[in-house]
Structure formats: C-alpha cells, structure tokens
N, C-alpha and C positions, 0 to 999 in steps of 0.2 A: 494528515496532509497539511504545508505550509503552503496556503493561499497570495504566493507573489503578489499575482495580478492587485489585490486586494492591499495588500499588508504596505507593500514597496509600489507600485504604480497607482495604487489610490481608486482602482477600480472594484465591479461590484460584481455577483456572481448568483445564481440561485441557491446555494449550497450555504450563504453567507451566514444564515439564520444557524445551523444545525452544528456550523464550524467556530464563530464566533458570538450568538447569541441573539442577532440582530440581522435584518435585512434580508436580500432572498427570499424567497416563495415558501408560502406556508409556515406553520407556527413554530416556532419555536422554541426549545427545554429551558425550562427556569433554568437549571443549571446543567455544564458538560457532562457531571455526572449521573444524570437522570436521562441520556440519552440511551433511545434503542437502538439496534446496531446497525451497524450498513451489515449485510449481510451477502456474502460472496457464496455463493453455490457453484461451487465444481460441479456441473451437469455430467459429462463424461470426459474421463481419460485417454480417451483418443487423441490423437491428433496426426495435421498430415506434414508436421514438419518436428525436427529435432533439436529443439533449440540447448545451447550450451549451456545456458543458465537455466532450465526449467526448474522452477520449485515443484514440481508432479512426477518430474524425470517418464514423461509420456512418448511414447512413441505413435505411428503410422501402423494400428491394430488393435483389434476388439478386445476388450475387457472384463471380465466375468464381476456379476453384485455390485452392478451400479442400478442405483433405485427406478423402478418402473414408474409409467408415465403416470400413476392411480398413486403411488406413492410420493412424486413428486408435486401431487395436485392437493395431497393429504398436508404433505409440509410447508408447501405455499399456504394455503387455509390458516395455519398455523402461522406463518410470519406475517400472515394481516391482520389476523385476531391480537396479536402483538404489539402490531404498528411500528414494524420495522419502517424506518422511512425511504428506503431503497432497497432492491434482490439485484444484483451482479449475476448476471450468469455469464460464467467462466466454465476452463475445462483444467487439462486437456482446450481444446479445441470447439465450444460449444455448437458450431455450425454445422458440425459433425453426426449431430443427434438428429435422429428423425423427425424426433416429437417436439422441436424444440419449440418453434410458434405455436403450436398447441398451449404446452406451459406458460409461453410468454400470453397469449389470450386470455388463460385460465389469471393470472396477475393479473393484468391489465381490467378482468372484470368484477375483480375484489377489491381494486385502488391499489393494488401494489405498483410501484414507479419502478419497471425493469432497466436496466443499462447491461449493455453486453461490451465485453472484455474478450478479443478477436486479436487473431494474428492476419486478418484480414486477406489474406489468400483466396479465400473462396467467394467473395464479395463479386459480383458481377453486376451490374445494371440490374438484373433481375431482382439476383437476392438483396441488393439495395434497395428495391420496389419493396419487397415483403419485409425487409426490417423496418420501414418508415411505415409502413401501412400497420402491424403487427404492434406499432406505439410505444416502441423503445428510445425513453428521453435523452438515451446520450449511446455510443457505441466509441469504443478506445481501441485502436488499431496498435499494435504495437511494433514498434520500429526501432533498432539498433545502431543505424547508419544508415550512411546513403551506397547503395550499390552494392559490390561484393561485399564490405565491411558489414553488412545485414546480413548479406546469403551464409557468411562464415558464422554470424550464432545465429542462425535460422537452421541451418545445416544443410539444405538446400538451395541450390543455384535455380537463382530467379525468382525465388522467395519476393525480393523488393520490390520488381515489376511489379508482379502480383498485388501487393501494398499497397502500391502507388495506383493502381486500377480500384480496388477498393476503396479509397480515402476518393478518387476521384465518384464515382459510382455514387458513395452518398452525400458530395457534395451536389452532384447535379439531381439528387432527388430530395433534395433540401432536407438534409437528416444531419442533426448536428452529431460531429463526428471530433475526438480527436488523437494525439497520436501519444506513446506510451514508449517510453524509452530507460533503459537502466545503464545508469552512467557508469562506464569501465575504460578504465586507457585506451581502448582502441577507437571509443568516440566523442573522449571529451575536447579531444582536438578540435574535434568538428563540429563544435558546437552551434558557431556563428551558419552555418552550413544547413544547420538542421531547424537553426531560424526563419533560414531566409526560404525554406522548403516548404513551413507554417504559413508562412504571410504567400508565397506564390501559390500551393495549394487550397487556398481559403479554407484551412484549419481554423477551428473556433478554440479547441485548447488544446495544450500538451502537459503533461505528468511524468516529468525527470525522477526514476526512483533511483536511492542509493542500491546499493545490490545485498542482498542476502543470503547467507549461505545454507541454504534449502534445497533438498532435492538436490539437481544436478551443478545447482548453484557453488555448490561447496567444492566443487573440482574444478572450479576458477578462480579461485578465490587470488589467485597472486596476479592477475587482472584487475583487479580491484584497484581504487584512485588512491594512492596516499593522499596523509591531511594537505598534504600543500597543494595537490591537485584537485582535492576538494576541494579548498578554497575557491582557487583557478576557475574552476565549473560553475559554482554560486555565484562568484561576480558577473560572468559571462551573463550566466542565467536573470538574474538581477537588472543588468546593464539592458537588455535587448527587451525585458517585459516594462521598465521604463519607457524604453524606445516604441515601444507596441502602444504604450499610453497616451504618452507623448504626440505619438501622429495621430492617435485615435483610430486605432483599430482595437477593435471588442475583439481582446484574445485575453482565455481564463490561464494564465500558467499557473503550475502548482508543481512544488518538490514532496516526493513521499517516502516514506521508513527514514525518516532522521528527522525528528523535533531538534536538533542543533541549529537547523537551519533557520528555525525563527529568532532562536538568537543570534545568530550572527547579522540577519539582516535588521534586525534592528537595531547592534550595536554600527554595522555600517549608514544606516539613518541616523543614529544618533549624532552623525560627523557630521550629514548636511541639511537636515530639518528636525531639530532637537523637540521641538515642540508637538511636530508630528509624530517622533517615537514615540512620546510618551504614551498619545492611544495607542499605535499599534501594539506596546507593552501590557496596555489594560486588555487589547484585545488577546494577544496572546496567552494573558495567564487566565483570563476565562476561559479558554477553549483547553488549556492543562498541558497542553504536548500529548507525551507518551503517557499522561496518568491517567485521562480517559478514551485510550484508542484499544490497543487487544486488549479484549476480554469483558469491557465495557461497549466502545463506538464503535466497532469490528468486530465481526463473527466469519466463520466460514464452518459451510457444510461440505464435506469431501464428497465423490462419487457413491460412495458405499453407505454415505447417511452417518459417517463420523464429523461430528462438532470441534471445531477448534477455536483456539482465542484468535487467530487468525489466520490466513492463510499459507501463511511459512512455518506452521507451529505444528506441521500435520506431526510431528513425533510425538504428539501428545495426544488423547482423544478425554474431551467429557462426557463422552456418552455417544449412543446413536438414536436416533431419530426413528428409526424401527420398532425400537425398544420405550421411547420415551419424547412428550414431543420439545422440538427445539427451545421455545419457552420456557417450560420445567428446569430443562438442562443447565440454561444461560442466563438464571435466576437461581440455582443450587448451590448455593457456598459450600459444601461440606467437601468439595474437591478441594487441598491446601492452595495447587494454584489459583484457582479462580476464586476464590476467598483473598490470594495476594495479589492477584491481577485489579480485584475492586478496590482494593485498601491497600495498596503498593506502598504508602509514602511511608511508612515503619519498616520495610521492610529491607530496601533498594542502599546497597553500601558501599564503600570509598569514594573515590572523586565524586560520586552521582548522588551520594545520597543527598537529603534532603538540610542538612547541617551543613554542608562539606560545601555543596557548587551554591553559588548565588541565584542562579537561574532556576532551579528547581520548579519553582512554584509554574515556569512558563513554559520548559520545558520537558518534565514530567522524567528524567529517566530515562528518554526517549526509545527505543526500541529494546522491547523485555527478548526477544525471541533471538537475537542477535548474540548478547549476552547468555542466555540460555547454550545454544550454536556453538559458543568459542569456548566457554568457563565451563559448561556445563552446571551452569547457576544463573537460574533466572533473574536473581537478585542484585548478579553482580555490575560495574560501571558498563555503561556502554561501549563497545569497544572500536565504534566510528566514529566518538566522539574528537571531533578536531579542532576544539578550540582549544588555546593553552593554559598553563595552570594561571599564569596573570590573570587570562581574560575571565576566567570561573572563580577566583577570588581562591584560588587553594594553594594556603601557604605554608610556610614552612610548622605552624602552628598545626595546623588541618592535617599537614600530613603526617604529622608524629601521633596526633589522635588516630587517624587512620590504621596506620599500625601498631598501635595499642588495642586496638577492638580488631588484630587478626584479619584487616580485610583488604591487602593490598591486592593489587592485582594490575599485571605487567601488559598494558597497552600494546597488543601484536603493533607490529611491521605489514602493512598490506601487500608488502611485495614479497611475503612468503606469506603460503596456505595455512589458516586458524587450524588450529583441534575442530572437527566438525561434526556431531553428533550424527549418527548412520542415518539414511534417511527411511519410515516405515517401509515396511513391506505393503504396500496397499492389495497384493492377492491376495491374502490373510483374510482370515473371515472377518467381517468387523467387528470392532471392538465396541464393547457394552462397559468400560472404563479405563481408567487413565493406561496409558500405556508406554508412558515414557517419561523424561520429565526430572528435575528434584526440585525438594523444598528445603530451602535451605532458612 
C-alpha cells in the first residue's frame, strides 16, 4: 500500500509505524523486512453478489471444505502466537458466515486486531451494531462507481443502495469504515465523483487498487487503465488527498497492488517541495515497495486453509493449515518461491531488475503476482509498470544488457486481454503443496 494521505498530503495514520517505520499505534519492526504479515483470511466463498473482477470467482451458494469454526479458532491461536499485526477476514463475502463474530471474539480475546473486507450489502443498522460491538478496527466496503456503474461489476442491480446503506449504517454507529475500489476505465472518469461521495458520506478512508488479473479478474483485463490513464487517475487521486489535507479533513487515502505509485508521486513532489521529497524517498525505500509485501508483509489463507503469498496468488499454495500451522509454513523457505519472494532482489529481471530501474530500492519490483499472471514468470518486469524508460533511468546501455542476459520481455497493451494463468479449482481437495507457479 502507497500511503497518499501520509506521503503527499503530509498526514498521519495508525498503520504509519508498520508501513513506514515510524509513527502510528504500536511498535514497530526494526526493519520492512522483519515484519509479520497482515494476514487475509478468506473465511468463506460464498457470496451474495457476482462481481466481474472477483479474485475467488465466488458465487451466491454453498461451498464444500472450507475450515470449521474449531479449526478457524486453531489458526487464529496460531496467528497471535505469531504476532501477526492484523487478520482481514474477507470471503467470498464474510458476513455470509455464521460463525463469524464468534471468530472475530475468539481474536479479539488473544489481541488479534480484526478488520473485515465487505461488499457491504448486508450491513444494516443492526449488523452495524454487531460489527462495532464485536471490535473490528476498521471494515472496507467496496465500491466500483456510483449507481449502475457499481451494479454492472457488482452484477447485481441495487448492489450500490445497498453500499451506500452500509457505509451509512457504520457511520451512524461510529465504526470507522472505508471504501475500496479497483480502478478500471469505467470509473476513473469518475473519480472526482467518488471523492466528493468520501467527504459527503463521512468516510475516514479509501483504497484505490490497480486491478489484477486473478480469478474472474482476468476476463476484464482489456478494462484495464492504460499507462496514460494511469497517470490520469494518480493525479486525480493525488490532487483531491491534498485537497482533503489541505481543508483538514482526517481522510487516510491509500493506492494498493502497484509500488510504482510511490514513485511517481514523489517524482511529482519532487516538482513542488524538493526538500520534502527527499524524506518521503527515505520513507519509501524503508518500507521497500513490492520487496517486502507478498510473501513477507502479506499472507492469505483461502477457504480450505491453503496459504498464499497473497491473495491474488491463490494458483499457488504453500501449504495448508490442516496439515501444518500457518507460522511453520510462512517461515519454510524450502518452497523456491518463497525462498524468492524473501530474497527477490537476485532474482526480478529486465526493466525491474535491481541494476536496470533506478528506483528499485523504493519500489521493490512492485507486484510479483501480476508478472507471474501475464509472463507466467514471477520474476519477470512488472507489467503495470507506467512510468517511461527516461523516467526509470533505462537506457539504451541497460537495454542491450538486458538482452544480452535473455530477459526482454514485451510490456502488454491493457486494451487487449494478458496470457492469464487458469485460475485454481478451489473444489479440489486442498492442497498440502505448491500447486502451480514457476521458478524461474
């Protein structure tokens, strides 16, 4: 996660310690790479909407071998004994579960800090009472657009009401709440739109992801922003959390799955308070980008109790949690990726490597699972990377090295669909190792 609020508006966040080193509630890590992971638990694969990008590809129906409430209380135990610094419980659709404020109590009374990851539909007044009472520090509603532009990757009509009753719900029961959105041509237009929906709904934060091509993800992929509408979106985005500071209003924005994006906004501070890029440069190459997020500051457990480096990565498994507890697993180097996911910077080649782009050090690579997705090589350039070869220092020098060490590789078009790795079969019994994947 690229902390705007923080980085570019100059504000501060509880999270600040864990992401950058310093600041924010509670201790913390000498360094990014001694951090334990946020840890995303897909509770269950249900869900009661269809959305066009799911990374779980979940439907509106029941699931067979997702872990029982006795084994979900076994792996919690397990992620405090750890000292995970956060549990996400996501689905599928986590509200959907029976047990699920069971689970969040059973955290809550070992000091695990839950946050739930909701498509916000089933939020009422009521279940707004039990999520604030049950002591979940943050809930992320996620949101696509305003109106039918939501119901269309929601896949159902009135999905947004619905939303918008939810977000209101645990505004009025004082739950901080915010909203989650994955930037695609159909809503970067509307960006300014989805600002001004933050600041009228007393939203405390939002989480613009780039998109992914996971799950159901991958059959939109020509949806997807090209670089120049990247751009487009980051200034926007940029421009308005200023504006948020600026008037002083306490809103945390944050960009997720692209560490480009911390370069770029500090190459755009570099233009108007040179002095103040320079820390958010120290700040960001402490925090590494993508060199300490999957595999190291990110974990997810799927439904079935498969381990990922994260949670678009489900075509890989390290193991399962039935078999082995989560700790053991996520501390195992003897799997090649997670051995290259700890120790990436040998490994990650052409424009990204560690030689080749100048930002390396801040950037990390940025998203391994992406390049995995398109190359079918974890190692290879990022392939949302949108900054130019001027701006990453790769010249004509770099790039004859480049292809002399065999490792070019031809930056898709996002207005046609990547090569996309199939996504698992999650009925499959679960897997007790890897299952997909190369090392390259």
């Amino acid at each position: 996660m690229i902390s705007v609020s923080k980085l570019y508006g100059g504000g501060t966040a509880e999270s600040d310690g864990l992401r950058y080193g310093h600041g924010g509630q509670g201790p913390a890590p000498k360094t990014a790479a001694e951090r334990r992971p946020v840890t995303v638990w897909n509770v269950t694969r249900t869900c009661n909407l269809r959305c066009i990008h799911c990374y779980t590809d979940s439907e509106a129906r029941k699931y067979s071998g997702e872990l029982t409430t006795d084994e979900g209380k076994t792996l919690i135990q397990d992620l405090a004994d750890f000292q995970v610094p956060a549990l996400l419980f996501s689905g599928g659709e986590p509200l959907a579960r029976p047990d699920l404020f069971e689970l969040v109590s059973f955290a809550r009374s070992l000091g695990v800090r839950p946050t739930l990851s909701t498509n916000g539909t089933l939020i009422t007044d009521e279940t707004a009472r039990k999520i604030k009472e049950a002591g979940f520090t943050y809930v992320g509603i996620s949101l696509d657009g305003i109106g039918g532009i939501n119901d269309r990757f929601r896949g159902v009509d009135g999905a947004f009401d619905r939303a918008v009753r939810g977000f209101k719900a645990c505004v009025g029961v004082g739950q901080r709440v915010g909203l989650r959105l994955t930037l695609t041509r159909h809503n970067f237009k509307i960006l300014h739109g989805i600002f001004d929906f933050i600041e009228r709904e007393q939203i405390d934060r939002a989480c613009f992801y780039h998109l992914v091509y996971s799950g159901r993800g991958g059959q939109i992929a020509e949806d997807d922003l090209s670089r120049e509408e990247t751009r487009q979106a980051i200034d926007i985005i940029l421009e308005r959390t200023e504006d948020f500071h600026t008037r002083g209003l306490n809103k945390e924005i944050l960009t997720v799955d692209n560490h480009v994006d911390g370069i770029y906004l500090y190459l755009k501070l570099l233009e108007k308070a040179p002095a103040r890029a320079e820390k958010v440069f120290k700040l960001l190459t402490w925090n590494g980008g993508g060199m300490y997020s999957s595999g190291v500051g990110i974990a997810d457990i799927d439904f079935q109790g498969n381990v990922h480096a994260d949670q678009f990565w489900m075509h890989y498994s390290f193991g399962n949690v039935r078999q082995r507890p989560f700790s053991r697993i996520w501390m195992d180097t003897s799997d090649p990726l997670m051995a290259g996911l700890k120790n990436r910077r040998a490994k990650i080649k052409g424009r990204c490597a560690p030689d080749i782009c100048k930002w390396f050090d801040a950037c990390g690579g940025a998203l391994r699972v992406r390049a995995d997705l398109v190359y079918n090589d974890p190692w290879a350039p990022e392939p949302a990377c949108y900054l130019t070869d001027e701006e990453i220092g790769f010249t004509e020098e770099k790039k004859a090295l480049v292809k002399l060490r065999g490792q070019e590789f031809q930056l898709p078009e996002f207005s046609r669909p990547p090569k996309v790795v199939p996504p698992k079969a999650f009925d499959d019994p679960p897997a007790v190792s890897c299952t997909g994947g190369t090392e390259a």
